[in-house]
C-alpha positions in Angstrom: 28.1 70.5 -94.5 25.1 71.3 -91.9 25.4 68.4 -89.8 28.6 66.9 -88.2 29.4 64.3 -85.9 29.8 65.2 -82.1 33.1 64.4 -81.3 33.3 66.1 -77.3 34.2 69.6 -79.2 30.6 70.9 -79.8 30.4 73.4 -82.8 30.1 76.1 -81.1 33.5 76.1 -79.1 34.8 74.5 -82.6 33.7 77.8 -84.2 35.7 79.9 -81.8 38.9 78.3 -81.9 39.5 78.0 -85.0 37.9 81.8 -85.4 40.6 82.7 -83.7 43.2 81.1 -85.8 41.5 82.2 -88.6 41.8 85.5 -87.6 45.3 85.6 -86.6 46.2 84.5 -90.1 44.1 86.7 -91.9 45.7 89.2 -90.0 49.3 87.8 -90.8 48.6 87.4 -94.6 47.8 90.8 -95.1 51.6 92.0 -93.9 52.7 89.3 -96.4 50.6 90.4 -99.1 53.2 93.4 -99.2 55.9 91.3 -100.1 57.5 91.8 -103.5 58.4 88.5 -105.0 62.1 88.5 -103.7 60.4 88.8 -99.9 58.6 86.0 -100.8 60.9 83.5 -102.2 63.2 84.1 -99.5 59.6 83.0 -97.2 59.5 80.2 -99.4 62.8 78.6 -98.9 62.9 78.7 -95.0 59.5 76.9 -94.8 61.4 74.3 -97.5 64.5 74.6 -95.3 62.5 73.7 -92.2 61.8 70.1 -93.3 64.8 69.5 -95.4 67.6 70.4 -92.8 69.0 67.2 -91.9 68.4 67.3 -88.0 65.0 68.0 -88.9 64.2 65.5 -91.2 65.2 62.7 -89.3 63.4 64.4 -86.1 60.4 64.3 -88.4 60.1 60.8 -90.4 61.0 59.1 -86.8 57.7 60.7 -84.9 55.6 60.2 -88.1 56.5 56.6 -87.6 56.5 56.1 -84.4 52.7 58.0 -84.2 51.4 56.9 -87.3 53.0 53.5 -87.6 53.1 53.6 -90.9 56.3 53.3 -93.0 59.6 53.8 -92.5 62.1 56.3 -91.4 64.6 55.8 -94.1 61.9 56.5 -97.0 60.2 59.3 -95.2 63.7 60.7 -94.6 64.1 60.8 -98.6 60.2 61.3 -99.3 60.9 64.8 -97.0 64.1 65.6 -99.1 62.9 64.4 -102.2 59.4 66.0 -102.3 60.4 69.2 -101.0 63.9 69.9 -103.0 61.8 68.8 -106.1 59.0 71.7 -105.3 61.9 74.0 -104.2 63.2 73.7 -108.4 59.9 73.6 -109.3 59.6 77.3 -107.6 62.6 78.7 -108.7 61.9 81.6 -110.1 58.6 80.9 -110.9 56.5 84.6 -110.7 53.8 84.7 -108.2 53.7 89.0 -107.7 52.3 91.3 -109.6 52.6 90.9 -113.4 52.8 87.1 -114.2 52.6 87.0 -117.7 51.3 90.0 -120.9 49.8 89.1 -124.2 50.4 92.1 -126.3 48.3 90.8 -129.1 44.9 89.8 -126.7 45.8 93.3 -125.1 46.0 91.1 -122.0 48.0 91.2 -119.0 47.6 88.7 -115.9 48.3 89.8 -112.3 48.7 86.7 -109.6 46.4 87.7 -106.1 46.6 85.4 -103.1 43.7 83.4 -102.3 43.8 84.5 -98.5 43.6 81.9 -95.8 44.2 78.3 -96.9 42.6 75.1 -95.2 45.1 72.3 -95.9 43.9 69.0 -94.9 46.1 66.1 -94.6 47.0 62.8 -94.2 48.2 60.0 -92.3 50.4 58.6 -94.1 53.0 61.6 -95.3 52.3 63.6 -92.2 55.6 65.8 -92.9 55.9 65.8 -96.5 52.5 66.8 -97.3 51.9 69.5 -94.9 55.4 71.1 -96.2 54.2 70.8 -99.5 51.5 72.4 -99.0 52.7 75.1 -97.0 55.4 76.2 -99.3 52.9 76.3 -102.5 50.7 78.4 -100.1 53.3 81.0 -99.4 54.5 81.5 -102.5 51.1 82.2 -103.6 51.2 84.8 -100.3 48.8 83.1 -98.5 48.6 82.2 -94.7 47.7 78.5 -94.2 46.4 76.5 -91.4 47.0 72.6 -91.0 44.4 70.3 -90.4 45.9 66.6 -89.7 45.1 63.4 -89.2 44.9 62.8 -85.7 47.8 60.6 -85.5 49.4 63.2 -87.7 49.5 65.7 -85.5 52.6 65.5 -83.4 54.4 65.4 -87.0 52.7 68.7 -88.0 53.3 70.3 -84.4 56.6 69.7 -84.8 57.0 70.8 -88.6 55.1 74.0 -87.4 58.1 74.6 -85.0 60.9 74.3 -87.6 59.0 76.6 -90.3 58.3 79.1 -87.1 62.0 79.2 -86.6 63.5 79.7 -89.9 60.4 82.5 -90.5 61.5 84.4 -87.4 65.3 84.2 -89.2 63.3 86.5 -92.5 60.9 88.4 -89.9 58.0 86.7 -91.1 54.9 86.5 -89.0 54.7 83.0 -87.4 50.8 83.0 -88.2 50.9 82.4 -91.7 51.7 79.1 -90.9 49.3 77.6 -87.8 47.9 74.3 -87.4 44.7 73.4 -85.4 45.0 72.2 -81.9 45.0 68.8 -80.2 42.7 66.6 -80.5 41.6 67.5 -84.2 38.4 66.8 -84.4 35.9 66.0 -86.8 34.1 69.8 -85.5 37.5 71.8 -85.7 37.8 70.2 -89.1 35.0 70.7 -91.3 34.6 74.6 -89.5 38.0 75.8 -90.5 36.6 74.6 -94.0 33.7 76.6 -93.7 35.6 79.6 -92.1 39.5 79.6 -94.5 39.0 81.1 -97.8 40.5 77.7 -99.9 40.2 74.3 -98.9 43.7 71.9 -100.4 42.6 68.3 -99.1 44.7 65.5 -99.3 43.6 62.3 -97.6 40.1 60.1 -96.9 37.5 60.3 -99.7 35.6 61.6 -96.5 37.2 64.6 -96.0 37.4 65.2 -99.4 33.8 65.4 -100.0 33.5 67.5 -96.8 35.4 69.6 -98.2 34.0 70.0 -101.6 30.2 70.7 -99.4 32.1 72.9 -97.0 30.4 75.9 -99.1 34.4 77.0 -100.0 35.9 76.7 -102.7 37.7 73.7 -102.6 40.6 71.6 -105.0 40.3 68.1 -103.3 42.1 64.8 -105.0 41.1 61.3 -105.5 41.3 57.6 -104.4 44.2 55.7 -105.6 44.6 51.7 -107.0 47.0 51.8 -109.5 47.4 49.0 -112.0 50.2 48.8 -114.1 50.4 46.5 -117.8 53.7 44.3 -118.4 53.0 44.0 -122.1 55.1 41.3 -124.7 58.0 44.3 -125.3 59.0 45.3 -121.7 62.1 44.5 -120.7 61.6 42.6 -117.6 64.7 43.0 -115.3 64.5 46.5 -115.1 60.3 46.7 -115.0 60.8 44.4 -112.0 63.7 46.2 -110.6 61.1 49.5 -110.6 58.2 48.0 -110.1 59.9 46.8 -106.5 61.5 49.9 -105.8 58.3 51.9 -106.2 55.9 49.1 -104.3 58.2 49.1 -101.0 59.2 52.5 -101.1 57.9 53.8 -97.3 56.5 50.3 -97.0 53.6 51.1 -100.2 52.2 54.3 -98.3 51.6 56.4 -101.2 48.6 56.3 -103.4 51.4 55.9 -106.5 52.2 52.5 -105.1 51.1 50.0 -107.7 48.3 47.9 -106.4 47.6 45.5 -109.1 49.9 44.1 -112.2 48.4 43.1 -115.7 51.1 40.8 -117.8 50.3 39.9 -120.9 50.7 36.3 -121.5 53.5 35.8 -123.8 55.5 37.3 -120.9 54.0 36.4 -117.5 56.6 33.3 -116.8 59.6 35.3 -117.4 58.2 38.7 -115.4 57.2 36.2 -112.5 60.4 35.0 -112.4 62.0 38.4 -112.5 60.0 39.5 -109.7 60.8 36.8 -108.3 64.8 37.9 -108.5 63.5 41.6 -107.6 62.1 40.3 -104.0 59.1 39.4 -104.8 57.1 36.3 -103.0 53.8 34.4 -104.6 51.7 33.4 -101.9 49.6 29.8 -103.2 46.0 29.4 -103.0 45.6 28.8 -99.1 48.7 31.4 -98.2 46.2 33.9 -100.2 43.1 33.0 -98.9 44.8 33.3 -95.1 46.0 36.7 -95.9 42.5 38.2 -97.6 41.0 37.1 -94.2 43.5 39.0 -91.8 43.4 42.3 -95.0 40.1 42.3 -94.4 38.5 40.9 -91.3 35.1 42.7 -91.6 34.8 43.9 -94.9 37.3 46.4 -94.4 41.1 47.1 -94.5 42.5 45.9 -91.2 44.9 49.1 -90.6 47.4 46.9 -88.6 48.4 45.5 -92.0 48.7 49.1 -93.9 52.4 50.1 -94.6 54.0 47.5 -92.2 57.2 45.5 -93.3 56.5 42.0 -94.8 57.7 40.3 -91.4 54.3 41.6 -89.6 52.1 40.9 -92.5 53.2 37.5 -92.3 52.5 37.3 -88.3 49.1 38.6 -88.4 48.3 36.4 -91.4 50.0 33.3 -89.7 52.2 32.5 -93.0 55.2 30.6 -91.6 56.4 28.8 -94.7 60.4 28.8 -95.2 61.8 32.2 -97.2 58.4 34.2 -97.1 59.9 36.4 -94.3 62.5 37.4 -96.8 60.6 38.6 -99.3 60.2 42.7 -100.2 57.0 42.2 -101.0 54.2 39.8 -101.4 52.1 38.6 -104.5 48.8 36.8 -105.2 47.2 35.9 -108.3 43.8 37.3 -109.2 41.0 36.8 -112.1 38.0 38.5 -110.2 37.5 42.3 -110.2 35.0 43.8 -107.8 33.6 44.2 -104.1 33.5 40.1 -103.4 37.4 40.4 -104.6 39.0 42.7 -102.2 42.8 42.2 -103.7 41.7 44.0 -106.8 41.6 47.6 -104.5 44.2 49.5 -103.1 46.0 47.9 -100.1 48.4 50.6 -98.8 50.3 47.5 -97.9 53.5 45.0 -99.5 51.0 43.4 -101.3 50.7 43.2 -105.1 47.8 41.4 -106.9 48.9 40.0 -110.4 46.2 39.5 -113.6 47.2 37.7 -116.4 45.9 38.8 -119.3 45.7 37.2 -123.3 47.2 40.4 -125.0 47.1 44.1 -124.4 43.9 44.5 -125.4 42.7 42.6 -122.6 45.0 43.8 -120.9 43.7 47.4 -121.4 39.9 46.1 -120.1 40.8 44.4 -117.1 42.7 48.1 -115.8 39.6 49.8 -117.3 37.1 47.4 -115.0 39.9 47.3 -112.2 39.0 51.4 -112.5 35.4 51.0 -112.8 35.6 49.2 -109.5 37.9 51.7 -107.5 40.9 54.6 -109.0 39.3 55.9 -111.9 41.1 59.3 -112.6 44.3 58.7 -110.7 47.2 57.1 -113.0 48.2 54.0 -114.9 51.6 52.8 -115.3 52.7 50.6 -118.2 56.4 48.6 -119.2 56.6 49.0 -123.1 58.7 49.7 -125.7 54.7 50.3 -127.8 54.3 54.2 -128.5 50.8 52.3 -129.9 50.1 50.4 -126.7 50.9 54.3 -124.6 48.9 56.3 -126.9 45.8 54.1 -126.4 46.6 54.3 -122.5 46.7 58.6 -123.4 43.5 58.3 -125.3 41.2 56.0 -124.0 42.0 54.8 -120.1 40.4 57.2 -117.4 43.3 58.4 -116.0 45.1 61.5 -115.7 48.7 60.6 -115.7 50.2 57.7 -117.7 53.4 57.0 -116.1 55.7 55.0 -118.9 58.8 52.7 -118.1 59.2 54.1 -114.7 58.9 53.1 -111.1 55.5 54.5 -110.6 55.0 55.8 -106.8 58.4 57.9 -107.6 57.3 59.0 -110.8 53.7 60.1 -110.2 54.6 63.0 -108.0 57.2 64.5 -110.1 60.6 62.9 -110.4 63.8 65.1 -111.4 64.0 62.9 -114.8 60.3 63.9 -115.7 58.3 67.0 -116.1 55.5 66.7 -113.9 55.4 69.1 -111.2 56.5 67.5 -107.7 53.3 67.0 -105.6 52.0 64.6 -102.9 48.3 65.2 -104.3 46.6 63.9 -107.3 44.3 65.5 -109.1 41.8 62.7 -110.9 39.5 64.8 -112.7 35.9 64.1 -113.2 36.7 60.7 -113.3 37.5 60.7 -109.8 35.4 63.3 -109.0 37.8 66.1 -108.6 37.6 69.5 -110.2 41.6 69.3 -111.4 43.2 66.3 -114.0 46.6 67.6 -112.8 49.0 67.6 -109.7 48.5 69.9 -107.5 50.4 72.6 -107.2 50.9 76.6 -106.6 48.9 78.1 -109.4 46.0 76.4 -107.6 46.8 78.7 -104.5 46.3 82.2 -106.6 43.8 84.0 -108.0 44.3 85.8 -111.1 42.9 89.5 -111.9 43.1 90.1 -115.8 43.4 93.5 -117.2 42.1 93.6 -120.8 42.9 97.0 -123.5 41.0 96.8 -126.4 42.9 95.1 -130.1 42.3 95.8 -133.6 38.8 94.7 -134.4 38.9 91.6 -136.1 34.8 90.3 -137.0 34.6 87.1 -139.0 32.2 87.3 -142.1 29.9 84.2 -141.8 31.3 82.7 -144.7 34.8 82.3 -142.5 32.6 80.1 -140.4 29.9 78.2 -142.0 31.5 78.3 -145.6 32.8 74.8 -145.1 29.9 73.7 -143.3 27.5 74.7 -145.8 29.6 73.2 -149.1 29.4 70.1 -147.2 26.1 69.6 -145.7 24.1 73.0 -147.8 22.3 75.7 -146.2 
């Protein structure tokens, strides 16, 4: 990206500081590079230990709260645990050194290689768990990394920064494999330590993530979120309710997993209302809506004092005073409309759920599909069903790269410990969402891989082997 905006940093003083943390790292990296795998496992788990240690953690979710003020400090406190323990497993004795894997029969062997410095570029909204997770999968890939936050991230990641220094002076690590750039981050600071680090992980604004991808690195960035989910005639509704409000409130609906919009299917929208209903759930009537899409989105755009607030200050802001709406968990309106002039049908990052009723699942299956066309193609659908049919066609047909079945979505997505996808805060949306990965992120994207190749046993196919069934079917 030639041009940037001036932000009071000027690019040429941008280019010097971070040239100098870029330095420092690359310097750093190549003692770790040494490491055998032992070395750097023993790296990895005191950068996990530095977030999950109890004092820590707290420390941690209550300044990303306080600074961000978004979510809450219970969730973060088990978002941190969660997210981090869950990568820890994933790690376990996962290789990263030397020989990775062989394959005596392509005469084959794979070796993993670090990538160097790593630009990790991160978000508001998980300002601890996603700059850990990132920083773990970069170590274990032997790899320094440098942390660019969100501005109102930043305190979060200083302090992180701290804790992981600490436990890598306990393993005599060097303290700059892990560095984060200085306040105020800038716009400037940003997009040159993109230009300058050898990888570029972002997590966050659409913004940056395009940045990144024109930075002139190489770059794995992820995609916009608005998850729909389908209620179809064979859920059972107690329990899809029961995870469908766990996984909406969870850290007050920060995560890009939180489900944004709900498709029932008809022959089961009275009884799933009602169970939402039970589960916390409020309907907000014609007006109550209409009052609430004009504090949402006061200009066109998501009013940020509304984003991952408790349903008390929604309701303020909103000016919705009528009797038991303060103790709802969340909020619902109905929709029909799917588009820019119907701004419920995007995400919200907020309590806020936007229901579609649909004739069957087929219709079902086209409203997510337009919901997608509008905003969240790539990302993840959810569905309640006891169909294998109804999840195949979800598998086969809907553009999205994770289809998340009778679970609390926002939980699931990410890796859960009762499902095999690998724990992550970052979603890979594939060309759908204009990303260069379908999957979640994770630590083979932090290595590169040199193959040595010894010759096999000849093996030349005549063209009969391939055109023989060709040509009896269609001739010569």
């Amino acid at each position: 990206m030639a041009a940037v905006i001036d932000t009071g940093t000027g690019t040429s003083a941008a280019r010097d500081i971070v040239r100098s943390l870029v330095a420092r790292a690359r310097a750093a990296q190549r003692v770790f590079e040494g490491y055998d795998q032992a070395g750097v496992d023993e790296v990895v788990t005191a950068a996990g230990w530095a977030i999950i240690k109890p004092e820590n953690n707290r420390r941690l979710a209550e300044l990303a709260v306080r600074d961000t003020g978004l979510g809450n400090v219970p969730d973060k406190i088990a978002k941190n645990e969660r997210k981090t323990l869950g990568l820890l497993r994933d790690l376990k004795g996962a290789r990263s050194v030397g020989v990775i894997a062989e394959y005596p029969d392509l005469g084959i062997v794979e070796i993993a290689r670090p990538v160097g410095v790593v630009a990790a570029i991160t978000p508001s909204t998980n300002p601890g768990a996603t700059p850990a997770n990132k920083i773990i999968n970069a170590l274990k890939g032997r790899n320094a990394v440098i942390l660019a936050p969100s501005p109102k991230g930043w305190s979060t990641a200083e302090l992180l920064l701290e804790y992981v220094h600490t436990e890598l002076d306990k393993v005599g690590a060097p303290r700059d494999l892990v560095q984060v750039l200085p306040s105020p981050v800038t716009k400037d600071t940003t997009y040159e330590l993109m230009r300058q680090a050898d990888l570029v992980v972002a997590t966050g604004s659409q913004a940056n993530v395009r940045a990144a991808y024109a930075s002139g690195t190489p770059a794995v960035g992820v995609g916009l979120g608005n998850v729909a989910v389908i209620v179809d005639a064979s859920a059972a509704l107690a329990d899809a309710a029961a995870k469908i409000r766990d996984s909406k409130c969870f850290d007050n609906a920060t995560s890009c997993s939180s489900e944004n919009s709900l498709v029932i299917v008809d022959a089961v929208y009275a009884g799933m209302l009602a169970e939402l209903g039970k589960a916390g759930g409020a309907l907000l009537d014609a007006a109550e809506k209409e009052k609430l899409r004009a504090a949402m989105w006061p200009a066109g755009k998501l009013n940020p004092a509304l984003m991952a607030r408790p349903v008390p200050d929604i309701l303020k802001i909103a000016g919705l005073a009528r009797a038991g709406l303060a103790d709802a968990r969340f909020l619902m309106v109905e929709e029909e409309g799917i588009g820019g002039r119907f701004p419920f049908s995007g995400e919200k990052l907020s309590l806020v759920l936007t229901l579609y009723r649909a004739r069957d699942f087929s219709h079902a299956f086209d409203i997510v599909r337009e919901i997608y066309a509008h905003q969240g193609a790539g990302h993840s659908v959810g569905i309640h069903t006891e169909d294998a049919a109804h999840v195949m066609r979800l598998g086969l047909e809907m553009p999205a790269a994770r289809v998340i079945v009778n679970q609390a979505h926002a939980i699931a997505n990410g890796g859960a410990f009762d499902n095999g996808l690998p724990f992550s805060l970052s979603m890979g949306c594939g060309t759908w969402g204009r990303n260069s990965i379908s999957e979640n992120m994770n630590y083979r994207h932090y290595l590169n891989t040199t193959r040595i190749v010894r010759t096999i046993p000849a093996r030349v196919p005549t063209t009969g082997e391939i055109f023989g069934e060709y040509h009896a079917k269609h001739g010569r």
